[in-house]
GUMIGU-669944 format. One line per field, with one value per residue (C-alpha): residue number from 0; z, x, y; residue in one letter. Coordinates in nm, 2 decimals, padded with zeros to 4 digits, m for minus. Layout:
! GUMIGU-669944
pos = (NUM|...)
zz = (Z|...)
xx = (X|...)
yy = (Y|...)
code = (a|...)
END
This chain:
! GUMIGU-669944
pos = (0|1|2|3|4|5|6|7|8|9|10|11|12|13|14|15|16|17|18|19|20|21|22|23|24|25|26|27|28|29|30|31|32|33|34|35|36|37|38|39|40|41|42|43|44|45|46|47|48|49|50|51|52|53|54|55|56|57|58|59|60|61|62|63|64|65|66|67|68|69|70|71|72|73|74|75|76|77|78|79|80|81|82|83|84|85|86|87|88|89|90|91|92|93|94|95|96|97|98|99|100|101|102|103|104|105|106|107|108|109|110|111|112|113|114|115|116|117|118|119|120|121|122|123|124|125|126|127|128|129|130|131|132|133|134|135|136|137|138|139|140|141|142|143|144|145|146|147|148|149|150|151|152|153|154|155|156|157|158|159|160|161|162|163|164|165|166|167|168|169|170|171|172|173|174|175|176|177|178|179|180|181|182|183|184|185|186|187|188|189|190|191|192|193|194|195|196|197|198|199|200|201|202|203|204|205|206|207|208|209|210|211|212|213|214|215|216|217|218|219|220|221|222|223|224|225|226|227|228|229|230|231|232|233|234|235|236|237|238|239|240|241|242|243|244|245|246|247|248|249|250|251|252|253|254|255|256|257|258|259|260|261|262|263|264|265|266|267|268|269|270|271|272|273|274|275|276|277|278|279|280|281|282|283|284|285|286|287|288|289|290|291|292|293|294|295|296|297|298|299|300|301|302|303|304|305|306|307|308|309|310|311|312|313|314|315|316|317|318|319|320|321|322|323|324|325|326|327|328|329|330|331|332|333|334|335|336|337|338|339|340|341|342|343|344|345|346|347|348|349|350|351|352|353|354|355|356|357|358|359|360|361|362|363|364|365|366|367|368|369|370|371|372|373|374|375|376|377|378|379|380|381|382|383|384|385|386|387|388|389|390|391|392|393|394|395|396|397|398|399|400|401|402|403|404|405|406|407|408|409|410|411|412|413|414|415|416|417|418|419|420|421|422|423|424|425|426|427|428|429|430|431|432|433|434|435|436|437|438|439|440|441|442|443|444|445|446|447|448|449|450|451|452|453|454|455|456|457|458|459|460|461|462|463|464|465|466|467|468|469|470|471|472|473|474|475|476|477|478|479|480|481|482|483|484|485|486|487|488|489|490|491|492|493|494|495|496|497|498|499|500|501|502|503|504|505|506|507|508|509|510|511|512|513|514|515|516|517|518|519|520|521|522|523|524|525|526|527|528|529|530|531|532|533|534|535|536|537|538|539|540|541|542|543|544|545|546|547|548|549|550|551|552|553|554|555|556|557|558|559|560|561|562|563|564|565|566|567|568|569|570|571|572|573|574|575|576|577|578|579|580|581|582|583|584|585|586|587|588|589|590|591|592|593|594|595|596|597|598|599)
zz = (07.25|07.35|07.15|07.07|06.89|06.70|06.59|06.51|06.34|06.12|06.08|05.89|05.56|05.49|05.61|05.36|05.06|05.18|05.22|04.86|04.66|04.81|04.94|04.75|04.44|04.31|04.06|04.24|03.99|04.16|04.57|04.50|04.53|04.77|05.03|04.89|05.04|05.34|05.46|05.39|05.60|05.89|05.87|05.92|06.10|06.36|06.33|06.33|06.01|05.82|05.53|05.35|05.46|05.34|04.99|04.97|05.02|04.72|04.55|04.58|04.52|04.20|04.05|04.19|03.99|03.69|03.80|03.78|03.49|03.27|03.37|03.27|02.93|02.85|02.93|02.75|02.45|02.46|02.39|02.15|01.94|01.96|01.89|01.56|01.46|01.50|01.79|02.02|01.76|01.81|02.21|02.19|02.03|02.24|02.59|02.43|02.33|02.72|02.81|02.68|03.06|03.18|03.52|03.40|03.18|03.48|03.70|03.42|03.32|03.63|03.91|03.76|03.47|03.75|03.97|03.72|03.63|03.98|04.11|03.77|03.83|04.13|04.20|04.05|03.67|03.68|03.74|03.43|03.25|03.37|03.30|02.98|02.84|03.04|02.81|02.49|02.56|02.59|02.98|03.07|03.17|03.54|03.56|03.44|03.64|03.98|03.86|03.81|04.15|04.38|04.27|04.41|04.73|04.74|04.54|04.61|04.93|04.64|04.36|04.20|04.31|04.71|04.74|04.96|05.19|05.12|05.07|05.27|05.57|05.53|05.56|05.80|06.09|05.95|06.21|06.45|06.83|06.97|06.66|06.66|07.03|06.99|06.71|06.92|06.70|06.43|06.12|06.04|05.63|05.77|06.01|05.69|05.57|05.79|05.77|05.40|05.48|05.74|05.52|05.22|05.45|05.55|05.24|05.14|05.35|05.29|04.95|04.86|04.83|04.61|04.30|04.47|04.54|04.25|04.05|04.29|04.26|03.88|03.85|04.15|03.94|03.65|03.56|03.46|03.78|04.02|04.25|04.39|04.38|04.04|04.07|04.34|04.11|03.97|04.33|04.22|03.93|04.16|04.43|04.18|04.09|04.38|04.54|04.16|04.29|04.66|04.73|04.53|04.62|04.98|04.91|04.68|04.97|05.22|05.04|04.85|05.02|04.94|04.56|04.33|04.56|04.30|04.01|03.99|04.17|03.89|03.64|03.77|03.81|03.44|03.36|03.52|03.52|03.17|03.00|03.29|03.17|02.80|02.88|03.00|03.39|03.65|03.36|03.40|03.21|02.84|03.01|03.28|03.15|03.23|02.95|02.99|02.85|02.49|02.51|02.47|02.79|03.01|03.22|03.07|03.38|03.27|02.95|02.90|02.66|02.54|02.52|02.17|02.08|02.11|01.98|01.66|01.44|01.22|00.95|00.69|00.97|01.10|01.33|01.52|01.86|01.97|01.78|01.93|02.28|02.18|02.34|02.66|02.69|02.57|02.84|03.09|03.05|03.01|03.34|03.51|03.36|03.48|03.83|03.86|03.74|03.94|03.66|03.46|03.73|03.87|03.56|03.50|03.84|03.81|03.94|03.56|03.45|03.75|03.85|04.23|04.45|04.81|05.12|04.90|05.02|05.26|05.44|05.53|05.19|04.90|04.60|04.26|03.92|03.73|03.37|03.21|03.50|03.55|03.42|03.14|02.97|02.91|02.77|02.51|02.42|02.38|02.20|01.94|01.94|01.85|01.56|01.37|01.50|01.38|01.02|01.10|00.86|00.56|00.75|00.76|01.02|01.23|01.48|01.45|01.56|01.89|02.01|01.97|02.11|02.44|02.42|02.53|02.73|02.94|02.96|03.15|03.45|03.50|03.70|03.95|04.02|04.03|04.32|04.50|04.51|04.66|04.93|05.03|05.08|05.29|05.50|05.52|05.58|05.81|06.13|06.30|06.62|06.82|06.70|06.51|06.20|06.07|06.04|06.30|06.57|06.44|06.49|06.85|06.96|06.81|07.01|07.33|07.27|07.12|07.41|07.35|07.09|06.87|06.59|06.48|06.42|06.25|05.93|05.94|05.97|05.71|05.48|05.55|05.48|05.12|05.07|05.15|05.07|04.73|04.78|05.02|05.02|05.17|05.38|05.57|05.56|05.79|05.95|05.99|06.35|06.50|06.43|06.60|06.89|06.98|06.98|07.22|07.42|07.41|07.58|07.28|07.15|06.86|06.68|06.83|06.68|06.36|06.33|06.37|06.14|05.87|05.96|05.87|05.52|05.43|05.54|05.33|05.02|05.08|05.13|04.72|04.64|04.76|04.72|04.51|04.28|04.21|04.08|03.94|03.70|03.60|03.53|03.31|03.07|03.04|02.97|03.27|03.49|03.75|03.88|04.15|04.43|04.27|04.23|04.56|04.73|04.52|04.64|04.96|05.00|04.92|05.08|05.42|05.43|05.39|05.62|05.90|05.81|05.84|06.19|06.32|06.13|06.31|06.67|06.58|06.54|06.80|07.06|06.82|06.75|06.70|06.88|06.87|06.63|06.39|06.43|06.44|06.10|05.96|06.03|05.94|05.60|05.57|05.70|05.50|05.19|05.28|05.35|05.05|04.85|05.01|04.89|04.55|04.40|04.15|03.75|03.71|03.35|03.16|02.91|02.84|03.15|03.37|03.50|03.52|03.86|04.01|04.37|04.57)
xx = (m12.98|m12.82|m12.47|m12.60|m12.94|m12.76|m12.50|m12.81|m12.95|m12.61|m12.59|m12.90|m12.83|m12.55|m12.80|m13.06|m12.78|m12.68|m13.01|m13.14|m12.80|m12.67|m12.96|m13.28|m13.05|m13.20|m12.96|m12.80|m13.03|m13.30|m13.16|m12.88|m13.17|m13.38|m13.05|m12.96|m13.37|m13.31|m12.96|m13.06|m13.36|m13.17|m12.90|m13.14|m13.39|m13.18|m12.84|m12.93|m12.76|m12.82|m13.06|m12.77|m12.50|m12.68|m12.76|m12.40|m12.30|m12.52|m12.38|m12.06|m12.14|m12.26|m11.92|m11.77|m11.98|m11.92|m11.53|m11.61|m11.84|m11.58|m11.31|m11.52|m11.64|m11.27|m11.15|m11.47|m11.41|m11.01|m11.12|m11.36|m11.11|m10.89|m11.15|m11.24|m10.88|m10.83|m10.55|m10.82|m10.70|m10.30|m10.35|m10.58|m10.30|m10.02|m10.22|m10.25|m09.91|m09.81|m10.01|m10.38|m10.48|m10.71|m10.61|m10.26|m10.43|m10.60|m10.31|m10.06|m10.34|m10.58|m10.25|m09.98|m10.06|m10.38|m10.17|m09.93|m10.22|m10.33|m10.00|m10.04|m10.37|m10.58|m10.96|m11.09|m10.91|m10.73|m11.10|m11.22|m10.94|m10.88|m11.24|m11.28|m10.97|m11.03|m11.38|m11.19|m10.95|m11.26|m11.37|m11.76|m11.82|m11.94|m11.59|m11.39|m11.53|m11.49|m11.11|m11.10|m11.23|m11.03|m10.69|m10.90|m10.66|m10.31|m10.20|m10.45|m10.34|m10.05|m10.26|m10.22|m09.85|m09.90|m10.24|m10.40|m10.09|m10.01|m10.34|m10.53|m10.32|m10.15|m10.46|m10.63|m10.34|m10.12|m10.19|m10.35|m10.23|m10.26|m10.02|m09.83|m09.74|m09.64|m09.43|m09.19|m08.93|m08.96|m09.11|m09.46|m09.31|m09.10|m09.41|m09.60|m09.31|m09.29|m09.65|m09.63|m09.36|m09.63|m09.85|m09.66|m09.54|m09.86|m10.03|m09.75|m09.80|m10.17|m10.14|m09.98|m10.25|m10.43|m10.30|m10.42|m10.74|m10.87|m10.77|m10.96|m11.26|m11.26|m11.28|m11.52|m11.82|m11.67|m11.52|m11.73|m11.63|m11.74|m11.45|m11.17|m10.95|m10.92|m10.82|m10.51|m10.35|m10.18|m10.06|m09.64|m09.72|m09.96|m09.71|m09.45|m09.65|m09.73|m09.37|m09.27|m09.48|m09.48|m09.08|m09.01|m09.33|m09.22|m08.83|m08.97|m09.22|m08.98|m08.68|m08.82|m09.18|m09.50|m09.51|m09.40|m09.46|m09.77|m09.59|m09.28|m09.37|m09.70|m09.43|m09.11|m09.37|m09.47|m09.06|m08.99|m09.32|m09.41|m09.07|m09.15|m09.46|m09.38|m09.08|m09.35|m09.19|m09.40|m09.69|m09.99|m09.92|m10.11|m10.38|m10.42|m10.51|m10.80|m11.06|m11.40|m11.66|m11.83|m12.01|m12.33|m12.33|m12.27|m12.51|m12.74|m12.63|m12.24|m12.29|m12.23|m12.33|m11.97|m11.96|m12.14|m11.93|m11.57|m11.72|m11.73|m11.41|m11.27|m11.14|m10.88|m10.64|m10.28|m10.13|m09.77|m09.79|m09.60|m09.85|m10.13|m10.02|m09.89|m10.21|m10.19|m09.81|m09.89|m10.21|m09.96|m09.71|m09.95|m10.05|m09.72|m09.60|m09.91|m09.88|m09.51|m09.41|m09.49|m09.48|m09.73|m09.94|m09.98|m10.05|m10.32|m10.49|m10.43|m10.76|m10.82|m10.81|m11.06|m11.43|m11.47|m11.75|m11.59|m11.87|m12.16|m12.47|m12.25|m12.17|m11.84|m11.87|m11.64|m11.61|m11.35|m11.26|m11.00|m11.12|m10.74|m10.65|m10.89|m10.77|m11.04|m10.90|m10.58|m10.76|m10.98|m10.63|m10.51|m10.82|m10.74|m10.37|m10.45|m10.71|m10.40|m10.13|m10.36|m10.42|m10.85|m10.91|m10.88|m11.17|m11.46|m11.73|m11.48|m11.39|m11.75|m11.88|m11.59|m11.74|m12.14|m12.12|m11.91|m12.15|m12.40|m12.30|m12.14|m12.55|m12.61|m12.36|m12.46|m12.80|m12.67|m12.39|m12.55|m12.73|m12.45|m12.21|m12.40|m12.54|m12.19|m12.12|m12.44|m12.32|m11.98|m12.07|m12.35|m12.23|m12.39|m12.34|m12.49|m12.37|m11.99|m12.09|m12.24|m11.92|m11.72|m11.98|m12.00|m11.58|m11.61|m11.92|m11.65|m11.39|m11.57|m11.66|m11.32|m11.09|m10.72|m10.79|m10.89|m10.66|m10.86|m11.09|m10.94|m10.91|m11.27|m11.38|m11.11|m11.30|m11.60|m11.48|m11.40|m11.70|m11.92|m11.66|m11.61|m11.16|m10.93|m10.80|m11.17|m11.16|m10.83|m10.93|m11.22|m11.04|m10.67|m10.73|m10.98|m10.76|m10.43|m10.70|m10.77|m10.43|m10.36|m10.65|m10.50|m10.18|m09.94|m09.62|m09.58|m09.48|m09.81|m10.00|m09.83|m09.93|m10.31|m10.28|m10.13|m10.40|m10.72|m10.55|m10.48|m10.88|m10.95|m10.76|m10.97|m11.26|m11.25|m11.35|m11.69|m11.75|m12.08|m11.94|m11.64|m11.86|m12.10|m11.78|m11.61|m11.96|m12.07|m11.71|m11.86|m12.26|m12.31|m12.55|m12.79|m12.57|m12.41|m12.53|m12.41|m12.04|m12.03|m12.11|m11.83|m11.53|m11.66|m11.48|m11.13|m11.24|m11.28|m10.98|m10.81|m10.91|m10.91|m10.54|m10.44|m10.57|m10.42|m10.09|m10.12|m10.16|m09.86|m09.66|m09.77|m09.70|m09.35|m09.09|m09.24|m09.61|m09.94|m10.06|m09.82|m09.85|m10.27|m10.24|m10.05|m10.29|m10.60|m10.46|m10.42|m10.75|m10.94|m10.77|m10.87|m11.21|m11.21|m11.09|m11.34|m11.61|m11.77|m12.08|m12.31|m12.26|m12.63|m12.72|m12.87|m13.20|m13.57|m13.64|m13.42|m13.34|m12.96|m12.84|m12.44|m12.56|m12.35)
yy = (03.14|02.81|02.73|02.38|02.52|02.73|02.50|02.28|02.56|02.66|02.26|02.33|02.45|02.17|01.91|02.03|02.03|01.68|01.54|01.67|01.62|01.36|01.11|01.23|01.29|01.63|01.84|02.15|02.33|02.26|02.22|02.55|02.80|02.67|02.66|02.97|03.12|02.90|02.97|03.36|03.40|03.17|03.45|03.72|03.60|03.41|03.52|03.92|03.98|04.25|04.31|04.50|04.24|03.95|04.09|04.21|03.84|03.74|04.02|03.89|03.55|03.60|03.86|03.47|03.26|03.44|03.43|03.02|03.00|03.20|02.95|02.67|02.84|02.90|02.53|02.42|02.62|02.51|02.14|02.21|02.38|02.09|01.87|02.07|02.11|01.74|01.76|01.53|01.26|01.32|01.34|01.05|00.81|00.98|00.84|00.50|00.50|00.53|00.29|00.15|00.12|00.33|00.35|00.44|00.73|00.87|00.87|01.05|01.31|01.38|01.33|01.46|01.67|01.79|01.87|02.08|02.30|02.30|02.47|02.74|02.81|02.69|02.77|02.46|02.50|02.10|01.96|02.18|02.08|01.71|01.64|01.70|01.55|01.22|01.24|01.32|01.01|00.77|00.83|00.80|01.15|01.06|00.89|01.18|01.43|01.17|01.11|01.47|01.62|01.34|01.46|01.84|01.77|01.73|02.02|02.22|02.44|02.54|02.60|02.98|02.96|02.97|03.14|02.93|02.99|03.31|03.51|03.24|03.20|03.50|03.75|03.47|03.54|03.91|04.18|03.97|04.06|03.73|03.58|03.85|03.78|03.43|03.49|03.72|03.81|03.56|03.76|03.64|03.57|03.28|03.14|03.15|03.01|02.68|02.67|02.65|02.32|02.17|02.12|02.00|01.73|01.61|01.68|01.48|01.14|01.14|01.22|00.92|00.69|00.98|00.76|00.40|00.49|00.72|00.34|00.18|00.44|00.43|00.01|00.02|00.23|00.19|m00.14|m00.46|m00.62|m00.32|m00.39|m00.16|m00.45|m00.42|m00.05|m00.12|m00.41|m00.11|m00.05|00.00|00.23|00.41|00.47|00.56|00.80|00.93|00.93|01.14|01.41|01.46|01.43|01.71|01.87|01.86|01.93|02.27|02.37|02.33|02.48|02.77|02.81|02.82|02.97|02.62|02.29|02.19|02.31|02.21|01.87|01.78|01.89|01.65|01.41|01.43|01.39|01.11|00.92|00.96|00.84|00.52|00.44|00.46|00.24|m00.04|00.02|m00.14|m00.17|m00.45|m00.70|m00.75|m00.95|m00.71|m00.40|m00.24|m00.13|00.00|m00.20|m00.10|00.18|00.04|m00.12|00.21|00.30|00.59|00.81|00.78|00.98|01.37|01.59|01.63|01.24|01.27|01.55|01.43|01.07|01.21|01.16|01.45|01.24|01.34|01.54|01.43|01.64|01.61|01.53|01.87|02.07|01.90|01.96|02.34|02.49|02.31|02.42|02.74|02.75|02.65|02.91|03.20|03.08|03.07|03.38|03.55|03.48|03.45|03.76|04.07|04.31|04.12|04.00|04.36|04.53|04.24|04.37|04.74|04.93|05.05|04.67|04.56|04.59|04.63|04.71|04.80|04.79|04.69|04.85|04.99|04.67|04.49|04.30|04.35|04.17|04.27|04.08|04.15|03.98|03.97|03.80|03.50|03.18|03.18|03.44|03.24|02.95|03.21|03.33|02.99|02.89|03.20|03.12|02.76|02.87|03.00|02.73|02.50|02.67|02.61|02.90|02.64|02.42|02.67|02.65|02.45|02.73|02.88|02.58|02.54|02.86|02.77|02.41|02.54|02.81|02.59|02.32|02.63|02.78|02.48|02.57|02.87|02.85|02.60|02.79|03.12|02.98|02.78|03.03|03.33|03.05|02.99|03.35|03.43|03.12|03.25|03.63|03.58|03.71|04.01|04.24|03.90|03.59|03.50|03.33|03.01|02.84|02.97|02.95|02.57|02.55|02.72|02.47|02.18|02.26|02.27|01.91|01.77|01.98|01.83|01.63|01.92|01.85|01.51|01.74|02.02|01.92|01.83|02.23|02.30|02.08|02.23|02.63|02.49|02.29|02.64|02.88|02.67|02.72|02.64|03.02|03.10|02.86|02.97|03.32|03.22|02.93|03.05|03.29|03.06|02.76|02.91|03.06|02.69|02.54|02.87|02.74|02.43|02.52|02.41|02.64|02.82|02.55|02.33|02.62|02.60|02.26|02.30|02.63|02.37|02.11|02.39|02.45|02.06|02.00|02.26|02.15|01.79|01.96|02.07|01.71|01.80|02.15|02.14|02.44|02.24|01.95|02.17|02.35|01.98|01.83|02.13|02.10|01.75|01.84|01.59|01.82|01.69|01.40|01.61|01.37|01.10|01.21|01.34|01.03|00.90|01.16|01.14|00.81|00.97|01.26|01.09|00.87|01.21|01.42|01.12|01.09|01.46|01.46|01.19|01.30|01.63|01.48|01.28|01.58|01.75|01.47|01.40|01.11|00.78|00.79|00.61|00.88|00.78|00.41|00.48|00.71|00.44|00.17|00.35|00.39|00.00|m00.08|00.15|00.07|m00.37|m00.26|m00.10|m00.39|m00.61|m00.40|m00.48|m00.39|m00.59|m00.50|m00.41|m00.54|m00.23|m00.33|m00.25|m00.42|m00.26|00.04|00.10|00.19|00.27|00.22|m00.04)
code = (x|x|x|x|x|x|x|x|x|x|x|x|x|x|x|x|x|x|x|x|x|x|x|x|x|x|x|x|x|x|x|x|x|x|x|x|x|x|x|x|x|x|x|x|x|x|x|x|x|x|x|x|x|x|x|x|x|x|x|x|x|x|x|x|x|x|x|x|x|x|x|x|x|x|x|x|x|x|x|x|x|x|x|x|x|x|x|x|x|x|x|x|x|x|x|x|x|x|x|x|x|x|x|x|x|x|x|x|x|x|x|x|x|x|x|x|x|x|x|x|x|x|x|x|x|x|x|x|x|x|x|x|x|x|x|x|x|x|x|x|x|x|x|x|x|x|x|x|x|x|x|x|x|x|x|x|x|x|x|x|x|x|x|x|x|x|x|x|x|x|x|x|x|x|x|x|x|x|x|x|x|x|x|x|x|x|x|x|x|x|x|x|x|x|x|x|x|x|x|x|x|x|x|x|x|x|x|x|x|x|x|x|x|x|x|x|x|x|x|x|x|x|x|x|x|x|x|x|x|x|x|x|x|x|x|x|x|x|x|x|x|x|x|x|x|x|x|x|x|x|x|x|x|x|x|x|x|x|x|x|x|x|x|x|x|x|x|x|x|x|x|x|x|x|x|x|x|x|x|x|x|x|x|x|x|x|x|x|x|x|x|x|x|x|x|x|x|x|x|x|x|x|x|x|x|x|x|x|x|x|x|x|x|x|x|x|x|x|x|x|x|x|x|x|x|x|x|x|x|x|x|x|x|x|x|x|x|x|x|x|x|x|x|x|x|x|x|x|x|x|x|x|x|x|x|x|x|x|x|x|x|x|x|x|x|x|x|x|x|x|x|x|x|x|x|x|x|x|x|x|x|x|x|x|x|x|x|x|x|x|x|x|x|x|x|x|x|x|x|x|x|x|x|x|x|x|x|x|x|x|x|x|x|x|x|x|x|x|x|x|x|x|x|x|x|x|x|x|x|x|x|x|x|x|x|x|x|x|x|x|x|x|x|x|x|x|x|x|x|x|x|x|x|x|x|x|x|x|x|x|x|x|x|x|x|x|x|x|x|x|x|x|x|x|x|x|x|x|x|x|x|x|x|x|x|x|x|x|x|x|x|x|x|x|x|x|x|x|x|x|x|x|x|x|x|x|x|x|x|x|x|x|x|x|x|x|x|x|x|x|x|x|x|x|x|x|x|x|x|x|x|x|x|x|x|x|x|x|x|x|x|x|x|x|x|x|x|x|x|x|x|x|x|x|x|x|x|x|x|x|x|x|x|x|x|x|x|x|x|x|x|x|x|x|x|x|x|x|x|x|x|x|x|x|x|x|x|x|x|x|x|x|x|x|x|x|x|x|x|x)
END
C-alpha cells in the first residue's frame, strides 16, 4: 500500500482522540475505548498484526494502568491523610507565608518542588502530587492540574534518576550495528553520557520560560481579567526561578550524568528560591498580587471533587510546620533511597518480588510489575508512617475515612485509563511481518518530507511516542534507533547524530503535557474527570512553544557558533511570548442565565 495512505491511516487514531477530546469535548471515558476498538482493528486489519500480538499489547497496557492508577491512589490517599490529620492547615499557612500570590505558589510548588519529585520518581508522580496540593492550598482544580502537567517537561527526560536516558536511550540504541559503528572506540556509557548533557542543555534554554508562562497560563483561564499579561508581571521572580533550577540542572547532567540533573536541580532550586521569596526578593508589590476570585464566582467546570474535601477545615489541630511536611520528606527519601541505591532497588525487583508475563500469548510482548517498587507504595507507606507521626489514633474515624474518600475518587480513574493505556500500546506494538509500526512508519514518511531539516521536526515525533506511549522512556525506546538512522541519512557525524538522538528525548519529555493518561492520573487526585479536552487545549500552548524551540535549538547546534537557528530560536521565543500577552479572553459572568464557559 502507498506510504502516504498509511500514514493517513496511522494518523487516524490520534485524529479521532483529538477530534472527540479535544474539539467535541467528550471525557476519555467515553472516547479511550472507542480508540482503543478502532486503533486495534486498524492494526490487524491493515497493518497485518497479529491476533496474539495485539491482545498481548492490551494485556500489557492494562498490568500499566494499574502501575498508574496505584501511583495515583497512593498520592491520593497521602493528601487525604494530611488533610485528616490537619497538616493541610500547617502547609496551607507555610505557602502564604512565602508569598499570598498565587503565581508565586505555583511556581515554588508545581516548578521546583515538581521537579524535585520528578527527578525521585518520574512516570507522571509530580502531576499526581503537584495537583492535589495546589487544590489543598486554594487552587480550582482545572487550574491545578494545568499548572501541574506544564511543568511535565523540563525534568522529565531525568525523572526516576536517568531513566528516560538510561533505559530509554540506552535500550533504544545498545547493541545496535549501525551505532555501534559510529561510535568506534568511544564506549556507548559515555555517548549515553553526552547524550544525557545534550539534552539537559537544551531542555535547559527552553525550559526557562516554563516558570513565565505556566503564570501566564494560570491568570489567562484563571484570573478575573483573563489575560497572560497578568501572569508574566511576575516575569523576574519567574526567571529566577527558572535560572535556580536549570544551571545546576545542566552543571549535574553534564558533570555526573544522567542519574540527578532533576533532583538535585528542583532541590537547589527549593534552597535558594524559597529563603528568596520569604525574604520578599523580587516579590509583586501589595497591590499586585494575584488572588483568585471568591469561590462563588468560579466557573462550575473549575471545581473537583477533592475541592469540597480539602474546603473543609479540621478545627481544634496545630501542627509544626516540620511535622506537617515530615511525610513529604519522608515520601521523598524513600523515593531516592529506592532508586539510588543498588542493593535496595534490586532486591525491590528481585523475580520473587515481581509479576511478569514474558511473550504473552506467545508474542514479542512482555510486560512485569514489581508492587514494592512502584511509587505508590512509598506514598501508602508514608500514608501509614504519617498515621503514627501524626498521633491520628486519638481522632477516630479520621484515618478510616483517608482511605474510603481516596478510595473513591481513585474508582473514577480507573476506567479511562484502563482504555487509554492498552490503546497506546496496540499503537505502539502494532507492527507485523509487512508494515514497521504506527508510529515509526509515521517518523519514516516525516522524514522523507522534511530531508535536512529533519531536526525541526524531531522533537515533534518525540512528543508524539510520549503522548501514545504515555512516558518519555517509551518514547525513546521506539524513537532512539530511528532518530540516529535519519541523522545517518542525513550525512551528519557522530556528534550530529548525538544531537538529533537528544532532540527525540527532549520532544518526548514535552510531549507528557499532553499525554491523555497523564491528564487522566492528575485530574483523578483532584475528582476533576471528564474535562480532559479542556486541559489539553490548555498545555498545548506550552507544549508547542516547546517543542518549536528544541528544534530550532537543535539545528543551531548542528550548524554551530552563532547561526540563524540560534538567532531564529531566540526570536520565536519573544514573539510567542507578545502574542501571548496580546491575547485576552472575556471574564464570562456565571448566573441562572448563563452558562459558564473558559473558551477564548
Amino acid at each position: 500500500m502507498d506510504l502516504w495512505v498509511m500514514t493517513l491511516l496511522a494518523l487516524f487514531p490520534i485524529l479521532v482522540i483529538f477530534f472527540l477530546i479535544v474539539f467535541l469535548r467528550w471525557s476519555a471515558k467515553a472516547a479511550m475505548p472507542i480508540a482503543l476498538i478502532l486503533t486495534a482493528l486498524i492494526a490487524i486489519t491493515i497493518w497485518g498484526a497479529e491476533v496474539t500480538q495485539v491482545s498481548a499489547a492490551v494485556i500489557h497496557g492494562i498490568v500499566l494502568a494499574l502501575e498508574i492508577l496505584f501511583i495515583v491512589f497512593g498520592a491520593l490517599l497521602l493528601l487525604n491523610t494530611l488533610k485528616e490529620s490537619g497538616a493541610l492547615q500547617t502547609i496551607r499557612a507555610s505557602f502564604t507565608g512565602i508569598s499570598p500570590d498565587r503565581r508565586i505558589q505555583a511556581i515554588i510548588i508545581a516548578w521546583l518542588f515538581g521537579c524535585f519529585i520528578e527527578g525521585s520518581a518520574g512516570f507522571g508522580t509530580p502531576a499526581v502530587v503537584a495537583a492535589p496540593l495546589l487544590v489543598a492550598i486554594g487552587f480550582p482544580a482545572m487550574a491545578a492540574v494545568m499548572i501541574a502537567l506544564v511543568i511535565q517537561s523540563s525534568p522529565v527526560s531525568f525523572g526516576a534518576v536517568g531513566t528516560p536516558i538510561i533505559v530509554g536511550v540506552g535500550s533504544g540504541l545498545e547493541g545496535q550495528e549501525s551505532v555501534m559503528a559510529a561510535l568506534g572506540s568511544m564506549p556507548f556509557d559515555e555517548f549515553i553520557h553526552s547524550v544525557g548533557a545534550q539534552v539537559a542543555l537544551t531542555h535547559g534554554i527552553a525550559g526557562i520560560l516554563v516558570p513565565l508562562l505556566m503564570a501566564g497560563l494560570l491568570t489567562r483561564f484563571f484570573g478575573k481579567s483573563r489575560s497572560f499579561l497578568e501572569g508574566f508581571k511576575v516575569w523576574k521572580f519567574a526567571l529566577f526561578a527558572a535560572f535556580a533550577f536549570v544551571i545546576p540542572y545542566y552543571l549535574v547532567a553534564l558533570l555526573l550524568g544522567p542519574e540527578f540533573p532533576a533532583l538535585l536541580g528542583g532541590l537547589t532550586g527549593l534552597l535558594i528560591v524559597v529563603p528568596a521569596a520569604r525574604a520578599g526578593w523580587l516579590q509583586p508589590k501589595e497591590d499586585e498580587m494575584f488572588e483568585f476570585e471568591p469561590r462563588s464566582k468560579w466557573e462550575p467546570e473549575w471545581i473537583g471533587a477533592l475541592q469540597d474535601e480539602v474546603d473543609k477545615e479540621i478545627a481544634g489541630k496545630n501542627m509544626g510546620l516540620l511535622k506537617a511536611w515530615s511525610p513529604y520528606v519522608i515520601v521523598a527519601g524513600l523515593l531516592i533511597v529506592t532508586r539510588a541505591v543498588d542493593g535496595i532497588n534490586e532486591f525491590l525487583q528481585q523475580p520473587a518480588l515481581t509479576f511478569e508475563w514474558e511473550n504473552i500469548f506467545g508474542s514479542t510482548v512482555t510486560t512485569d510489575i514489581a508492587p514494592l517498587f512502584v511509587p505508590g507504595m512509598f506514598f501508602v507507606i508514608t500514608s501509614i508512617i504519617t498515621y503514627y507521626v501524626h498521633s491520628m489514633g486519638k481522632q477516630p474515624g479520621t484515618y478510616k475515612n483517608a482511605w474510603s474518600v481516596s478510595f473513591k475518587t481513585w474508582l473514577g480513574a480507573a476506567a479511562p485509563l484502563l482504555f487509554a493505556v492498552p490503546m497506546a500500546q496496540v499503537f505502539v506494538n502494532s507492527g507485523s511481518d509487512m508494515y514497521e509500526s504506527m508510529p515509526i512508519l509515521l517518523a519514516e514518511a516525516a522524514t522523507n518530507v522534511a530531508g535536512e531539516l529533519w531536526p525541526l521536526f524531531a522533537p515533534i515525533f518525540g512528543a508524539l511516542g510520549a503522548f501514545f506511549g504515555g512516558s518519555n522512556t517509551v518514547s525513546n525506546v521506539m524513537f532512539s534507533f530511528f532518530q540516529f538512522g535519519a541523522a545517518q541519512n542525513m550525512g551528519l557525524d557522530l556528534n550530529g547524530s548525538r544531537i538529533v538522538v537528544s532532540l527525540q528525548a527532549v520532544g518526548g519529555a514535552a510531549g507528557n503535557m499532553i499525554a491523555v493518561h497523564n491528564v487522566v492520573a492528575a485530574s483523578a487526585t483532584v475528582g476533576l474527570l471528564g474535562k480532559e479536552g479542556l486541559i489539553i487545549r490548555k498545555t498545548l500552548i506550552p507544549m508547542i512553544y516547546y517543542v518549536i524551540i528544541a528544534g530550532m535549538l537543535g539545528m543551531g547546534f548542528i550548524m554551530g557558533g552563532v547561526n540563524f537557528w540560534f538567532l531564529t530560536a531566540l526570536l520565536w521565543a519573544i514573539v510567542y511570548v507578545i502574542i501571548l500577552a496580546l491575547n485576552k479572553g472575556k471574564n464570562v459572568p456565571v448566573g441562572p442565565d448563563k452558562k459558564p464557559s473558559i473558551r477564548g
